[in-house]
N, C-alpha and C positions, 0 to 999 in steps of 0.2 A: 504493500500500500504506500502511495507517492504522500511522505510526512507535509502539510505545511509550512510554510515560515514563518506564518502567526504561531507556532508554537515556540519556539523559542525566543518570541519578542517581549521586552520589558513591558509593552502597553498591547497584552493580545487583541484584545476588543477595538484597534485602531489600525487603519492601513498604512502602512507606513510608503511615504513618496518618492519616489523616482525617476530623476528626468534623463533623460536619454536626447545625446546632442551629435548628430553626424549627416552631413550634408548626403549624404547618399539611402534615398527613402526604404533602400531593400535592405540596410543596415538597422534602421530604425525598427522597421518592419521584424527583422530577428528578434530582435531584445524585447521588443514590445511583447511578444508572442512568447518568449521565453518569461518575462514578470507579472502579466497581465493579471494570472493567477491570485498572487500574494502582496499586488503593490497596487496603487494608483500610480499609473506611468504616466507622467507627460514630454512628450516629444519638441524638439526644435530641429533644425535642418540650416539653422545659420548662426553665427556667433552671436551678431545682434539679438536673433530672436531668444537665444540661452539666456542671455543676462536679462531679458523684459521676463519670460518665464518662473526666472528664480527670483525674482524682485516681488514676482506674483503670488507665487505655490509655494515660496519656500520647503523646496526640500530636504528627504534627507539624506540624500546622499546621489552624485550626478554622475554617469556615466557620459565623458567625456572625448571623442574624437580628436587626436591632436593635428592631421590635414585636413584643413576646411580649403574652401574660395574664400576670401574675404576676410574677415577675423580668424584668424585659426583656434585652435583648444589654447595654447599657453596665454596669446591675448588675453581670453575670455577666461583662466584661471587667472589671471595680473587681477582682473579688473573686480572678479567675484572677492578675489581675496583684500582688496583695499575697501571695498564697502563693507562696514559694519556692520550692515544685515544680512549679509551673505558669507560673510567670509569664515565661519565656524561649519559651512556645509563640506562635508566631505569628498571629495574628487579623486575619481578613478580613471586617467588617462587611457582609452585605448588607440593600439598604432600599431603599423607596420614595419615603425621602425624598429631596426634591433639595438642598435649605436649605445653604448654605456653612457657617452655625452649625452644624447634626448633623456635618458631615465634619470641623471642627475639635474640636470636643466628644468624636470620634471619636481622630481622633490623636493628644488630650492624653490621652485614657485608655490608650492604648499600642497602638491598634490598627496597622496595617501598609499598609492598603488601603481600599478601597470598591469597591462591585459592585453596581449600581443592578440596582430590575426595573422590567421584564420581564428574567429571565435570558438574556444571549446566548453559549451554550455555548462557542463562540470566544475570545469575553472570559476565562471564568469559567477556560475549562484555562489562555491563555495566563498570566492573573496566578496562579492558583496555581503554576504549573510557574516563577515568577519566585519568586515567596516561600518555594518550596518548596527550590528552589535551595539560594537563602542560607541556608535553615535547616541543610539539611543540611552546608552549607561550616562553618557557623558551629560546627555541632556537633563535627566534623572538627577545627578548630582548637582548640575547648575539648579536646577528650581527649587532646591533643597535649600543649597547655600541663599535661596534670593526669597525663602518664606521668612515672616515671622515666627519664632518657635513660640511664643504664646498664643496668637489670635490665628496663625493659619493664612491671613494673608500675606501680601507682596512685604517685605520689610524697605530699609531707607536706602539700600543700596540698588533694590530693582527700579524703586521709583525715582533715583536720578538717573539711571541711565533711562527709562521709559521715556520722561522726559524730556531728557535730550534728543535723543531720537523723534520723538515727535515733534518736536521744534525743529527737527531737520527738515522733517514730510512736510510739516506745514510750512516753512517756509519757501520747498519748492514747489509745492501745490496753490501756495496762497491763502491757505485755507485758516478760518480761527480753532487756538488752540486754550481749549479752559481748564482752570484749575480749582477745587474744590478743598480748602481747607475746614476741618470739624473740629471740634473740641470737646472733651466731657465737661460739662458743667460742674464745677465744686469737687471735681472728683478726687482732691486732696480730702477733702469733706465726709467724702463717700469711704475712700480706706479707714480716716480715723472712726467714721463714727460703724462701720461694717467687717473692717479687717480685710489685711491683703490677699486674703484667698478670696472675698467673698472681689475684692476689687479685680483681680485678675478674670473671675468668671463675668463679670460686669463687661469689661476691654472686651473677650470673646466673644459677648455676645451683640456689643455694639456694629464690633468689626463684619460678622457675620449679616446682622441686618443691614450696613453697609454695603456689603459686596452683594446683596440680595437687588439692592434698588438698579445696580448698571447692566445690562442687557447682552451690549456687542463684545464682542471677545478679545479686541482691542482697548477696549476703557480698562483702567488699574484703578484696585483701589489699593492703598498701602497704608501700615502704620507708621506714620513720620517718626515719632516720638513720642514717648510717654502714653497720654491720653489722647495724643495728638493722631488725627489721621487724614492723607489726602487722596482725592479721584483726581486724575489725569484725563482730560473728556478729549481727543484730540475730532477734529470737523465737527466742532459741538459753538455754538453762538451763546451770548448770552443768555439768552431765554430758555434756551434747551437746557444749561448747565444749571439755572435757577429751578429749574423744575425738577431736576435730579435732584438737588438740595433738599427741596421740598421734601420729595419724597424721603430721602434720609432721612429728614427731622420727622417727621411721621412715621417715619417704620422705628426709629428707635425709639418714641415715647411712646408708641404701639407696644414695646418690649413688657412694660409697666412692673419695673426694676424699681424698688422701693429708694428713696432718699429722701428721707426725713432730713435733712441736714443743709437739703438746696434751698436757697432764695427764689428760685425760679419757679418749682413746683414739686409734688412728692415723690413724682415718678425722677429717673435718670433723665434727662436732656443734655442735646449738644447745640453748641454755636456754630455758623459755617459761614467763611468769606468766601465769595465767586471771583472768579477774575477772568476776565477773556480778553486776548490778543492775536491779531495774525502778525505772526513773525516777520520783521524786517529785520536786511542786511545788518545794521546798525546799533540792534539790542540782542540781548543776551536771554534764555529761556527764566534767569534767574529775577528779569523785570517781572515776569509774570508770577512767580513766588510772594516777592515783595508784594507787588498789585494783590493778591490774595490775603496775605497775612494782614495786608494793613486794613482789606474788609471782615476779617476775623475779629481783630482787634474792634472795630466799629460796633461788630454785631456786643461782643463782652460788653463794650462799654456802654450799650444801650440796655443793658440788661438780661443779656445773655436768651440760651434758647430760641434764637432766631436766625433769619439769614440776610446778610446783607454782603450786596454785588456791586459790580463796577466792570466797563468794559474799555480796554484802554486804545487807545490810535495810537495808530505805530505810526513813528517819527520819520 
């Protein structure tokens, strides 16, 4: 009986991706016909079209051609590997060359492998099903390193680089990108007068209705700090990011988390500043931090449990 490849993947229940890039469609044609099975395979046939492809599908792992017309494979490994959102995907060079030079020329540009033709199907499943592996371990470990170990969401290191990166997209798209900063109300208040256990279960459960209210699988929510937590809304306008708020402050006094000790009211409540900017050349993602904290701070000072926005023009 022919085993799957879903069986020995870190994530059975997911197809894991494969793009397949060789200017010659009866090549394409093989591999497709050989993954079809166990992968979502997507195809290109030009260097150009590999780098719009992997910019799209983000795979996990690329079988890569290195004679093309036009861009060749190394090109289109230079360029995967300088972009930051590609450049942790794994590349398997195949070629007809045999030259020691190309396979090291290969490996200093970041590739992972080689895979000589004629293709021999044997070969081709057992190294990817190796490279495919580690990738997927590797990914494993990254979301690990990038959770909070308290609340389960993104911690403060995922949400600067989220951040940044979206301030990348959005400033080559043009697009606005929002920031949601929350706060637990008195929650100093809350451990003295409940105790750190009962406070830590409070964080959890905030966090949770938190990441309940954002939808696309691109919005983050993270725990900034402390009591502190932010959503990263990227193609999101003011009024969309204010009604995500909304909904926050509603799902977590929805929680109906005792605190006799708040000013505000008896349940837990949070405060949350908005901030929305489309990225220009000229500012830093870090305005839009600022721009946020300083409607956090507006909202506390107004008497907390509230939300208040602001959306700034780029200079």
């Amino acid at each position: 009986m022919k085993q799957s490849m879903e069986t020995w993947l870190p994530h059975p229940h997911s197809r894991p991706k494969l793009l397949v890039v060789d200017d010659q469609p009866i090549n394409v044609r093989v591999l497709h016909e050989l993954f079809r099975e166990d992968f979502d395979v997507f195809m290109a046939t030009s260097g150009e079209q590999a780098i719009t492809v992997c910019q799209a599908q983000q795979p996990d792992l690329i079988l890569l051609d290195v004679v093309m017309e036009g861009m060749d494979g190394h090109e289109v490994c230079r360029r995967l590997k300088a972009d930051p959102a590609t450049q942790d995907i794994p590349i398997i060079f195949i070629t007809a060359q045999q030259q020691e030079s190309e396979e090291l020329l290969g490996l200093a540009l970041g590739a992972v492998d080689f895979i000589s033709k004629p293709i021999n199907p044997v070969i081709v499943k057992a190294r990817v099903r190796t490279h495919l592996t580690l990738k997927l371990q590797s990914d494993l470990l990254r979301t690990m390193a990038l959770m909070d170990g308290l609340t389960g969401v993104a911690n403060r290191r995922k949400f600067d680089e989220d951040i940044s990166a979206d301030w990348r997209v959005c400033l080559r798209e043009q697009k606005p990108l929002s920031l949601i900063l929350a706060d637990v109300d008195f929650f100093k208040r809350y451990n003295d007068r409940y105790g750190h256990q009962a406070g830590d279960g409070c964080l959890r459960a905030v966090a949770q209705a938190l990441a309940e209210t954002v939808r696309r699988p691109y919005d983050l929510v993270a725990r900034y700090g402390g009591e502190e937590f932010a959503c990263v809304l990227p193609n999101t306008d003011l009024s969309g990011a204010v009604e995500i708020a909304t909904r926050m402050q509603a799902g977590v006094r929805a929680l109906d988390i005792e605190h006799s000790a708040s000013d505000v009211d008896r349940v837990v409540t949070i405060s949350l500043g908005v901030a929305t900017l489309t990225p220009s050349a000229d500012l830093e993602f870090q305005a839009l931090i600022e721009a946020a904290d300083k409607q956090l701070y507006e909202a506390k000072s107004a008497g907390r449990g509230r939300v208040c926005s602001s959306s700034m023009a780029a200079s």
